[in-house]
N, C-alpha and C positions, 0 to 999 in steps of 0.2 A: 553696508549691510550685506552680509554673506548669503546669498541662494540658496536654498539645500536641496539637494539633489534628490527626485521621487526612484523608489527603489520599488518594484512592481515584480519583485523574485517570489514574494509572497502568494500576491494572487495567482501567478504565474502556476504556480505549486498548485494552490485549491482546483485553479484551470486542469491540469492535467489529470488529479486524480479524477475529478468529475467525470472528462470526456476517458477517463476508462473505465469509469461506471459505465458510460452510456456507450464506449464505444462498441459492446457484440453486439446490442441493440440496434445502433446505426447501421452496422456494416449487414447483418441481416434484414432489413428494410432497407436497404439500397443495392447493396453489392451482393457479393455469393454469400453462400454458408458457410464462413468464417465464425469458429470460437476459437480462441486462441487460453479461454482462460481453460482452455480441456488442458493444456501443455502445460502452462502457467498461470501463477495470478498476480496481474500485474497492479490491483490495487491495492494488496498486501505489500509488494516491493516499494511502491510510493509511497503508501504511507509511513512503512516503516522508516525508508529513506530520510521523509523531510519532518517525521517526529525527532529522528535520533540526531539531525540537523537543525533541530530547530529553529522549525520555520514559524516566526509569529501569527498565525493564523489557524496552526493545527490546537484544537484543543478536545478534550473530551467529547460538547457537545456538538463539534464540528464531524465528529468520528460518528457522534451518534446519530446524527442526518445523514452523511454519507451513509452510512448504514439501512438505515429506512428509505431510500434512494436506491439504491443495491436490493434489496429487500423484496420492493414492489417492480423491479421492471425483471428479476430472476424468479418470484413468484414462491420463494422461500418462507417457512413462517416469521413474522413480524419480531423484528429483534435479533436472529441468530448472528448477523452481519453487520447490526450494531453491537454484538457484545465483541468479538469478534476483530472490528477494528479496535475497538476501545481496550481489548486484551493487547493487543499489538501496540498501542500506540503509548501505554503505560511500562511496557516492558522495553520498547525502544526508549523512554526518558530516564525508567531504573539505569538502563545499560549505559546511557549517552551520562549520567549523574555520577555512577563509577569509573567513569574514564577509561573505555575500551576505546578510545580514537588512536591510543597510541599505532595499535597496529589493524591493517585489514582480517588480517584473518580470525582475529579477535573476533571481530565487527560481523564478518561471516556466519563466523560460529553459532553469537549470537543472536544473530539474525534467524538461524538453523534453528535453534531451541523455540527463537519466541513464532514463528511458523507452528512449528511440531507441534508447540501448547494447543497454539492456536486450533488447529486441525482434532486433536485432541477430544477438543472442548466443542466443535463443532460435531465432531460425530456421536458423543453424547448425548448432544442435542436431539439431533434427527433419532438416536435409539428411543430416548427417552419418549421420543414423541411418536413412536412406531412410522417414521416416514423412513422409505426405502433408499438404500445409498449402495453406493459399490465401492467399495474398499480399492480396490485397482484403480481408480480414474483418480482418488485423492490421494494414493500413494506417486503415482505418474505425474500428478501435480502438483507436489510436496517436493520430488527430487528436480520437477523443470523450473521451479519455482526459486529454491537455493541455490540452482546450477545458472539460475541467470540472474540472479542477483547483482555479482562482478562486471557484469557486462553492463548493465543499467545502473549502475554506481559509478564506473566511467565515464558514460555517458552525460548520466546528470551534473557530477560534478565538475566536468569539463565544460558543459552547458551552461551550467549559475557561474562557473568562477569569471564565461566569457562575459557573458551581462553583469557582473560583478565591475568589470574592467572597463565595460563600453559606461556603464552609467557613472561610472569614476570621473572618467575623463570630461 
């Protein structure tokens, strides 16, 4: 009788985006005043990553907790960051379902547009709801965001393919 081998790239996935929910909260209760999501947002980039990767654990309502999670420790009204990933995480499955894997820059692209929606649909919100935003921090964060995409897509993917390789073996 054959072993089967536990593959824990899944968890590993819900792990990370978590602790980037929580990570400008941690690092402000311990460390300096570090926001890094001022530059980028890096749980846009994850999600989108291990949606358009499909990673078995990302699902709708998995979006919509990380979201109310997101929600209450950024002090956002309830929901914008659930709809928000769940925008994101349906349009990385559209894109991953048409077969943009051929090429990156496809993959970029797309990733540019389902951002932009996203962003979009977020500053709507906040009009709609007369809460106060500044156009420049989400435009600064919209181009740090696509522009580090390729770098955390290297990253990641050289990271699962190595735990890919170790838990093979």
């Amino acid at each position: 009788m054959k072993k089967q081998k536990k593959n824990y790239n899944n968890f590993l996935a819900i792990g990370l985006v978590f602790f980037s929910l929580m990570g400008n909260s941690m690092t402000k209760e311990f460390f300096v005043e570090l926001d890094f999501n001022q530059f980028f947002n890096l749980p846009y980039l994850l999600i989108y990553f291990f949606s358009f990767n499909r990673f078995d654990y990302f699902s709708i309502f998995s979006m919509f907790v990380f979201g109310l999670i997101s929600d209450s420790i950024t002090g956002i009204p309830f929901g914008v960051s659930s709809v928000a990933f769940m925008l994101i995480f349906r349009i990385a499955i559209y894109q991953n379902s048409i077969r943009l894997r051929s090429m990156f820059l496809a993959e970029w692209f797309a990733f540019a547009i389902a951002i932009l929606i996203t962003y979009i649909l977020i500053l709507i919100i906040f009009y709609v709801n007369s809460r106060l935003f500044d156009y420049e921090i989400y435009i600064y964060n919209f181009l740090g965001t696509v522009l580090m995409y390729p770098f955390i897509w290297l990253i990641l993917k050289y990271f699962f393919l190595k735990l890919e390789r170790i838990s093979n073996d």
